[in-house]
C-alpha positions in Angstrom: 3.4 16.8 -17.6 4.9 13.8 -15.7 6.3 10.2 -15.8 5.3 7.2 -14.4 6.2 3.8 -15.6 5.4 0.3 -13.5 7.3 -2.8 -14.0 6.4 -6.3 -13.5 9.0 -8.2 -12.0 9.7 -12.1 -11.2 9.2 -11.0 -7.2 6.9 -8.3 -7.4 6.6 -5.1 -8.9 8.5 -1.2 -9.1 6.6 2.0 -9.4 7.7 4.9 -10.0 7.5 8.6 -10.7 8.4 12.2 -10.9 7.5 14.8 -8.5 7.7 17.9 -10.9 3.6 19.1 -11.0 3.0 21.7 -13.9 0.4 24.4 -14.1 0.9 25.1 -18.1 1.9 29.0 -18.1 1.8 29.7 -14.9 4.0 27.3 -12.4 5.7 24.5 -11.2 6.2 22.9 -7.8 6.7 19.8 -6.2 4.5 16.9 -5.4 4.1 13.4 -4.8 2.5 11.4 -8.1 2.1 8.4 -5.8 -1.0 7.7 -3.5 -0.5 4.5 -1.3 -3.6 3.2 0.8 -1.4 0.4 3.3 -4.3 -2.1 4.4 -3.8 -4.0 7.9 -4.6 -6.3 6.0 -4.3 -7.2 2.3 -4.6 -5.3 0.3 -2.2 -2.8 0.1 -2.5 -0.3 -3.1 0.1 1.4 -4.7 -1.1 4.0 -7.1 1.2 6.8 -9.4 -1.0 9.3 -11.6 -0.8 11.2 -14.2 -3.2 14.1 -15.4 -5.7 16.2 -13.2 -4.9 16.1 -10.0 -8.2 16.4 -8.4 -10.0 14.0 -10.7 -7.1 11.3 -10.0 -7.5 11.8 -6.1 -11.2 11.2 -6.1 -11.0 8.4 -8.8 -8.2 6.6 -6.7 -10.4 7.4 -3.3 -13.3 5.4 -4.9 -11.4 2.5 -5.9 -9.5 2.6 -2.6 -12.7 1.9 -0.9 -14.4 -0.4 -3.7 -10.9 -2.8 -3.4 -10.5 -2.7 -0.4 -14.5 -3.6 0.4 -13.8 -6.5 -2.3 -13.2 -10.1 0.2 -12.2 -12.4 -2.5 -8.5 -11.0 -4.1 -9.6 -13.1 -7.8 -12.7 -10.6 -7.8 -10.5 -7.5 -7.5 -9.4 -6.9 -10.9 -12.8 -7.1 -11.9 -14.1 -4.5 -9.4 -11.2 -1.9 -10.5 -12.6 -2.5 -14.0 -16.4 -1.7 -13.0 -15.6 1.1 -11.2 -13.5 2.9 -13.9 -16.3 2.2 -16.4 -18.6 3.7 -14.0 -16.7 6.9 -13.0 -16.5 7.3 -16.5 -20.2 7.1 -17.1 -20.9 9.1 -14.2 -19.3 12.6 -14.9 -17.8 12.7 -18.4 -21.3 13.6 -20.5 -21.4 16.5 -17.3 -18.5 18.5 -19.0 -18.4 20.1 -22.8 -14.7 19.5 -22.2 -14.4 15.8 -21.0 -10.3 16.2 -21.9 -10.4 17.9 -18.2 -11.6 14.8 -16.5 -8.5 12.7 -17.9 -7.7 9.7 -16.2 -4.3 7.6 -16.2 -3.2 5.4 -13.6 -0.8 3.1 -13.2 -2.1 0.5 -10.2 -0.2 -2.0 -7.6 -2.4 -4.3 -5.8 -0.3 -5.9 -3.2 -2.3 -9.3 -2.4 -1.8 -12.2 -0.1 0.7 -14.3 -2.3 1.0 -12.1 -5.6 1.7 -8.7 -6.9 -1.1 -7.5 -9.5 -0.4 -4.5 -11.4 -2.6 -2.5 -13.7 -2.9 0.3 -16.2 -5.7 2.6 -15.9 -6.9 4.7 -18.9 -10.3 6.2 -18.5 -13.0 3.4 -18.5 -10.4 1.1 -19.9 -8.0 -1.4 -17.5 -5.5 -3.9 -18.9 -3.0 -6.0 -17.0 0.9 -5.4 -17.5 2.6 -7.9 -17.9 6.1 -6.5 -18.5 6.2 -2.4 -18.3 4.2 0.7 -18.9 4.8 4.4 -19.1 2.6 7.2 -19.3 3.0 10.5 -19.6 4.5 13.6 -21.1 7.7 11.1 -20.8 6.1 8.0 -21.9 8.3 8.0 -25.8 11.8 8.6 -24.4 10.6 6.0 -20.8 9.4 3.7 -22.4 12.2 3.4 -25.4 15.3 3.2 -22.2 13.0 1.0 -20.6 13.0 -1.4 -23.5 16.6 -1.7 -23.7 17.0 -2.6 -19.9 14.3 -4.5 -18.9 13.6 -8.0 -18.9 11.0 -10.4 -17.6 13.2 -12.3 -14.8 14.5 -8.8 -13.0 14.0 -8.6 -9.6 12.7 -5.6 -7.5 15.9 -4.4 -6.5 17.5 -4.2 -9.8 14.1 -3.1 -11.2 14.2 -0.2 -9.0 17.8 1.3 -9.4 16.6 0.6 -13.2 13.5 2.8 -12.9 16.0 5.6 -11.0 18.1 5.6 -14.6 14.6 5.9 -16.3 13.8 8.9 -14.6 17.2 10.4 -14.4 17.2 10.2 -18.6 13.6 11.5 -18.6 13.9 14.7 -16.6 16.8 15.4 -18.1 15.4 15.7 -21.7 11.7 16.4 -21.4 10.0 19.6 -20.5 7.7 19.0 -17.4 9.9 16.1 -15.7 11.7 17.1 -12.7 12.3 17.6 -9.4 13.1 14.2 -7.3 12.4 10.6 -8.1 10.3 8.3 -6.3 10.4 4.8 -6.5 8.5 2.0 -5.0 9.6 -1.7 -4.2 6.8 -4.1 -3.9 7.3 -7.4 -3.0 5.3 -10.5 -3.5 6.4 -11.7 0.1 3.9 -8.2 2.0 6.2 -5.6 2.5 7.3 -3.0 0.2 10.0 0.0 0.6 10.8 3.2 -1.5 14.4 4.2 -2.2 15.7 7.1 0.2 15.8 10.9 -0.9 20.0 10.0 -0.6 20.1 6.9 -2.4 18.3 8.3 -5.1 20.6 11.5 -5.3 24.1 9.1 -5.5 22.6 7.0 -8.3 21.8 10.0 -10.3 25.4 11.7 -9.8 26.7 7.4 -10.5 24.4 7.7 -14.0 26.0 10.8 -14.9 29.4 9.9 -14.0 28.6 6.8 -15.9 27.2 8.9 -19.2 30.2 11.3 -19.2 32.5 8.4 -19.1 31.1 6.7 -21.1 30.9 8.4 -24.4 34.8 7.9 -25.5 34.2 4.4 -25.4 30.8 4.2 -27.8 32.9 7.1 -30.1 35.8 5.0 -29.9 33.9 2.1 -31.9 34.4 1.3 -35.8 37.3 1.1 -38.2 37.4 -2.6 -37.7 40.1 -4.8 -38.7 42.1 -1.2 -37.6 45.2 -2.3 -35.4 45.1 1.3 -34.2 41.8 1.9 -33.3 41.2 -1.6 -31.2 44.2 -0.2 -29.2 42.1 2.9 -29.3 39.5 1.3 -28.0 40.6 -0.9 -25.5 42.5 2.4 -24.1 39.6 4.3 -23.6 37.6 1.1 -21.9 40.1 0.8 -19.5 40.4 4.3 -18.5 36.9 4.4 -18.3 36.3 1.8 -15.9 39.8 2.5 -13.7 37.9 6.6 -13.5 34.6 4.5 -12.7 35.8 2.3 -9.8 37.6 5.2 -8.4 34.6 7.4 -8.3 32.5 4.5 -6.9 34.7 4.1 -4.1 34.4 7.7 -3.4 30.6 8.1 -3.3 30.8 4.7 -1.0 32.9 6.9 1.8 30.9 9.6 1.5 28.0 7.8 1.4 29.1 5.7 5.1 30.3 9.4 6.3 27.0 10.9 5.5 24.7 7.9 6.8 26.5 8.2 10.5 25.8 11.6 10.6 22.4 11.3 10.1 22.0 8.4 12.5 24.3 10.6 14.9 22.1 13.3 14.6 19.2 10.8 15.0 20.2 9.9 18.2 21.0 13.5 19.3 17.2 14.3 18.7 16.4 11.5 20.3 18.5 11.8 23.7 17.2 15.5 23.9 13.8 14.4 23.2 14.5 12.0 26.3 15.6 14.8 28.7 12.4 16.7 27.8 10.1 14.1 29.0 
């Protein structure tokens, strides 16, 4: 019960996820989806799961240490796909019930000059060349994905695009929830995840945005109407005067908020001075 999509993007690739874990029938509580392993050295690996969570861990701890072992970056794709196929060998005829050993990854290999990412289904590994869901969310992700994405985005537009994704998804499918995560990696070596508070304004901006919004796509028809395209235009406007208004409030609080952090910050820090 989860989300996580990847996108491919002209300067690297977003990952992202949920962090909403589901025991069916019994619970649900929070958890990271997304397992990084940050080489000194190339390469860095990104991974978001989906399924069994102790199957996953032990499948991504194996090909941590397979990739990473791997010196020539062509050969790594190939090693990912041998040791899937082997995993898969190894311990599905063990169980009557081989559903409980399901495996679904979606991969980032951060290399020297390039960004490589993967889909991981069981034995099988495929390169994605645009986007990929999977999960309990996969329909409805990958279905808002396909009307925003396109192959020239960059990271940074990429990722406040996967925060929409996810804001959609949780919102309308059982078992998504809890906060987003989101991962920037570059083609250029470093990589960065949206804040916990930059995540939180873009949801309240998208459902500022979907409230407003809805006059103006009811609004729509009865063409050749001089009444309704006065309609119309009436209801954009007020739309976008209530949207720019709105936006310039979250930007104060947001400023107001991000000194007193950095206040506080520097609070800790002076005390933590005086102690030593």
């Amino acid at each position: 019960m989860t989300l996580i999509a990847g996108y491919k993007c002209a300067d690297g690739a977003v990952l992202c996820a949920d962090t909403q874990l589901t025991v069916p029938g019994l619970l649900k509580y929070p958890e990271s989806k997304v397992w990084m392993h940050i080489g000194n050295k190339r390469p860095s690996l990104f991974f978001a799961y989906t399924g069994y969570d102790d199957y996953s861990h032990m499948c991504m701890e194996e090909l941590t240490k397979a990739i990473s072992q791997t010196p020539d970056e062509s050969d790594m794709v190939r090693r990912t796909k041998e040791i899937c196929r082997e995993l898969h060998q190894r311990y599905h005829p063990l169980y009557k019930n081989p559903d409980k050993l399901g495996l679904e990854l979606i991969l980032v290999i951060q290399m020297t000059k390039k960004v490589r990412l993967l889909h991981l289904r069981g034995p099988i590994v495929h390169t994605i060349h645009t986007f990929r869901c999977a999960g309990s969310g996969l329909f409805l992700g990958h279905a808002i994905s396909r009307d925003f994405y396109y192959e020239a985005m960059g990271i940074e537009e990429a990722a406040r695009m996967a925060a929409y994704v996810l804001f959609r998804v949780k919102g309308n499918v059982d078992g998504v929830g809890l906060m987003s995560q989101v991962f920037l990696v570059s083609d250029k070596g470093y990589w960065q995840s949206l804040k916990k508070r930059d995540v939180e304004v873009l949801e309240n901006v998208y459902a500022e945005y979907l409230r407003e919004s809805r006059s103006v796509l009811l609004s729509c028809g009865n063409w050749g109407n001089v009444g309704a395209a006065k309609h119309f235009e009436a209801a954009l406007g007020e739309m976008s005067t209530t949207l720019l208004q709105r936006r310039q409030e979250i930007d104060r609080e947001y400023i107001e908020r991000s000194k007193d952090l950095d206040e506080e910050r520097a609070r800790k820090n002076n005390e933590e001075g005086e102690e030593t």
